[in-house]
C-alpha positions as CSV (number, residue, x, y, z in Angstrom):
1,X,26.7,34.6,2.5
2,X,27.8,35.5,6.0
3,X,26.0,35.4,9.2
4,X,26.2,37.1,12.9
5,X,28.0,35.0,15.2
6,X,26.5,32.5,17.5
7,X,27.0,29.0,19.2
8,X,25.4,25.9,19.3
9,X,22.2,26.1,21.5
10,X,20.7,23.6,23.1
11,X,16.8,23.4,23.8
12,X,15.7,24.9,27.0
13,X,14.6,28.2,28.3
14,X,18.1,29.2,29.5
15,X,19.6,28.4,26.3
16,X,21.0,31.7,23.7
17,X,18.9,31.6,20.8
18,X,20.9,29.9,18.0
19,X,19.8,29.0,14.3
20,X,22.4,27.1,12.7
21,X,22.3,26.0,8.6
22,X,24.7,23.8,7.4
23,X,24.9,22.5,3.7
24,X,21.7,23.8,3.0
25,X,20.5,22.4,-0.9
26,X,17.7,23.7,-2.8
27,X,16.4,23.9,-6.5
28,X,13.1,24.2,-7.6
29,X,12.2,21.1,-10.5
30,X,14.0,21.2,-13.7
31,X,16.0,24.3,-12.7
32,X,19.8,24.7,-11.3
33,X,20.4,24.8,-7.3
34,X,19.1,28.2,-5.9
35,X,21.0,27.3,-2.9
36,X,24.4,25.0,-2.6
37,X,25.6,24.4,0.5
38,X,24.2,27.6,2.7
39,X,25.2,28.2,5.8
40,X,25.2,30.6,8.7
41,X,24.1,31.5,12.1
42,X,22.6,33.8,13.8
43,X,22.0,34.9,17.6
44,X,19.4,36.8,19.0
45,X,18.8,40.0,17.2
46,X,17.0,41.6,14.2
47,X,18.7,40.0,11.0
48,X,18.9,41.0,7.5
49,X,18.7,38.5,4.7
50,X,19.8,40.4,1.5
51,X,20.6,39.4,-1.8
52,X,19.8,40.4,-6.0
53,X,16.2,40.0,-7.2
54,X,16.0,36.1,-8.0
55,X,18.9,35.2,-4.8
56,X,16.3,33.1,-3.3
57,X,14.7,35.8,-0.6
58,X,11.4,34.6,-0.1
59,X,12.6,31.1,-1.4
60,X,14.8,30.7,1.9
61,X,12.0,32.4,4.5
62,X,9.8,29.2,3.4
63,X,12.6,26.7,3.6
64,X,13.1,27.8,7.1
65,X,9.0,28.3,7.7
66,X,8.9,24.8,6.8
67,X,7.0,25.1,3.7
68,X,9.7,23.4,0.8
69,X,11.5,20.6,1.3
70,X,15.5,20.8,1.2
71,X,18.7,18.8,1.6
72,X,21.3,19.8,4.7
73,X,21.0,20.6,8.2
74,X,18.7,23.2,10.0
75,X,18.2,23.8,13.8
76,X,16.7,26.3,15.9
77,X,17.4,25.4,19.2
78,X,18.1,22.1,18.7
79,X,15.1,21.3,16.8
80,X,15.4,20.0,13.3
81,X,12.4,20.7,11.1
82,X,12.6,16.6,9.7
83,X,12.4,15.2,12.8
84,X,9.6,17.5,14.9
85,X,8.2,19.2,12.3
86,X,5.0,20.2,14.4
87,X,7.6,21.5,17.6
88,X,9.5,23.3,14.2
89,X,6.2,24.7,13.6
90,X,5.7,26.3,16.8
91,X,9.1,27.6,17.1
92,X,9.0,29.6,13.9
93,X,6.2,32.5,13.1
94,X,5.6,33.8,9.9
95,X,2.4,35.2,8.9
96,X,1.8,36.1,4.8
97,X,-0.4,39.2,5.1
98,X,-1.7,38.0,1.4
99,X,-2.5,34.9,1.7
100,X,-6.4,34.8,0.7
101,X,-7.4,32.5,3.3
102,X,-7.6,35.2,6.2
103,X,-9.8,36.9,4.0
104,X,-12.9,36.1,6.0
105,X,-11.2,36.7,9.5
106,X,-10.9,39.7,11.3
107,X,-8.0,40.6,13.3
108,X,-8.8,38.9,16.4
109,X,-9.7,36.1,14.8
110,X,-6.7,35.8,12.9
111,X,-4.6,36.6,16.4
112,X,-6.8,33.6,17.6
113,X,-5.3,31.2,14.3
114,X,-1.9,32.4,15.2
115,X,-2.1,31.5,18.5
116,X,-3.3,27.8,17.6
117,X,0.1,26.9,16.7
118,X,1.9,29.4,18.6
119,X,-0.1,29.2,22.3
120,X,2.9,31.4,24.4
121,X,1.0,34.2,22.0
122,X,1.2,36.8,24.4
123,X,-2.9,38.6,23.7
124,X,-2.0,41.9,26.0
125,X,1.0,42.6,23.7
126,X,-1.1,41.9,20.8
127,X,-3.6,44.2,21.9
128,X,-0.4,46.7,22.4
129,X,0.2,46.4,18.7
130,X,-3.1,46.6,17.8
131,X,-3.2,50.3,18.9
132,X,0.7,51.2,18.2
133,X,-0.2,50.2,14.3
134,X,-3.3,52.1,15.0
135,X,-5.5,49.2,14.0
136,X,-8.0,49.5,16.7
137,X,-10.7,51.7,14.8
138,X,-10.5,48.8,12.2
139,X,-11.1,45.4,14.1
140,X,-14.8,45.2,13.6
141,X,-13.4,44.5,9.1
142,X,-12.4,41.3,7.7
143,X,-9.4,41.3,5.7
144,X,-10.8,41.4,2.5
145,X,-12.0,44.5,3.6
146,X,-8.7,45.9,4.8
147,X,-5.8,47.8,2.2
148,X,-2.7,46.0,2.1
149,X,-0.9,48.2,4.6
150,X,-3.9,47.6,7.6
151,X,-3.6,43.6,6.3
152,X,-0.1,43.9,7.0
153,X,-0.5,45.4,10.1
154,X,-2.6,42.7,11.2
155,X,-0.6,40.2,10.2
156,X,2.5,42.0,12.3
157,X,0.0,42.6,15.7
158,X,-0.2,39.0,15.8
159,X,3.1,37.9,14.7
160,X,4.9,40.4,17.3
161,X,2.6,38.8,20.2
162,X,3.2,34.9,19.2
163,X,6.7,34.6,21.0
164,X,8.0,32.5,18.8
165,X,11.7,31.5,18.9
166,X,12.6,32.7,15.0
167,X,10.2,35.3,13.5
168,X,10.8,35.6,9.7
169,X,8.9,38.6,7.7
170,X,9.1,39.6,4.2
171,X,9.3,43.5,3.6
172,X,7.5,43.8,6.3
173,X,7.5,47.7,5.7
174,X,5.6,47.4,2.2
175,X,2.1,49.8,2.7
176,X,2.6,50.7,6.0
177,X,2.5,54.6,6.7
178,X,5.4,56.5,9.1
179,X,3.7,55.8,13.2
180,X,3.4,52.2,12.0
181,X,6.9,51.7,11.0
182,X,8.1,53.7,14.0
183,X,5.9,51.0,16.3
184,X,7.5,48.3,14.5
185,X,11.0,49.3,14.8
186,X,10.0,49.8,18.5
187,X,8.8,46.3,18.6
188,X,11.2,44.8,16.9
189,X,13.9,46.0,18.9
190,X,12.1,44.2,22.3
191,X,11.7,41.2,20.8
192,X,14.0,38.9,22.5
193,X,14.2,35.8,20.1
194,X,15.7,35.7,16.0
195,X,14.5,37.9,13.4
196,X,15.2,37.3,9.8
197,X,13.8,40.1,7.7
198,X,14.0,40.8,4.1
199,X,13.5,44.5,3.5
200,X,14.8,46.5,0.5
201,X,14.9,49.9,3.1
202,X,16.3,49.3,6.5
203,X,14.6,51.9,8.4
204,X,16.1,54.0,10.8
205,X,16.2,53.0,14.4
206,X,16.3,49.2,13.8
207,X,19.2,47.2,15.3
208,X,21.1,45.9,13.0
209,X,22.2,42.3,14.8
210,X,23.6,40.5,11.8
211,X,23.0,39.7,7.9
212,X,22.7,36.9,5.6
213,X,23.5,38.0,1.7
214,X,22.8,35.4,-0.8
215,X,24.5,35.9,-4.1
């Protein structure tokens, strides 16, 4: 695996972002260790966590979302998700377009769930994204009611606008048509914290800050 280079942060405004992994340790019951002894960090910057099908993508964006348990060290900014998990929580956005419990809410109101746990969401750049993924004509529909590339964009109009320290996203490009990928590589380049993306195309345009390959 290798990872752009960074220092040490420490919490506080001024501080570079830094997420450092160190001896990370992960295996799902009865199976052999997915991961054994990880490590990297990564700087501000759009980063690209690659790997073979069955590497442990998706497996690593919920270890660092907070969602598995693991053995090693993890810190964003100073924070370690085993000893703040709630101030982990806020620092790290993720947002799974799928998941059938935003079924019922409509964009706003799933900007407004976002927001609960990330409150620095910024609601004029999410309106912003709202029109650049051309979204707008839609906001009156649930998200049952949505195709997977208008859930997605959803999903991405909120997660663009939380300000969150580390933004992870999972192919992030998967059903979304050519003026909403150009908006996202626009946004994505002006975000100012970490991105860790997983995306079988690296479109064109996107900064490429550093990569994590897991193999």
């Amino acid at each position: 695996m290798s990872g752009s280079p960074g220092s040490p942060g420490s919490p506080g405004v001024h501080s570079a972002p830094a997420l450092q992994v160190q001896g990370l340790h992960f295996a799902y019951a009865g199976e052999p260790p997915l991961f054994s002894a990880l490590g990297f960090t990564l700087g501000a910057g759009v980063h690209r966590l690659s790997g073979e099908s069955g590497s442990g993508k998706t497996t690593l964006l919920r270890l660092l979302a907070g969602g598995l348990p693991f053995f090693g060290d993890c810190r964003l900014n100073g924070l370690s998700p085993t000893t703040d998990a709630a101030a982990w929580a806020q620092a790290v956005c993720v947002v799974d377009a799928r998941n059938d419990a935003f079924d019922t809410l409509t964009p706003d109101a799933l900007m407004a769930r976002v927001r609960l746990i990330h409150p620095p969401l910024d609601e004029a750049a999410w309106r912003a994204h709202v029109e650049g993924f051309g979204l707008a004509p839609h906001a009156f529909k649930t998200m049952h009611m949505m195709s997977t590339g208008m859930r997605r964009k959803a999903a991405l109009a909120a997660v663009l606008a939380a300000g969150a320290a580390l933004t992870l996203l999972d192919e992030p490009l998967a059903g979304l048509d050519a003026p909403a990928i150009a908006h996202l590589v626009q946004a994505l380049n002006a975000q100012p914290g970490i991105v860790l993306v997983v995306s079988g195309v690296w479109p064109a345009g996107l900064a490429l800050a550093g990569q994590v390959v897991l193999g």
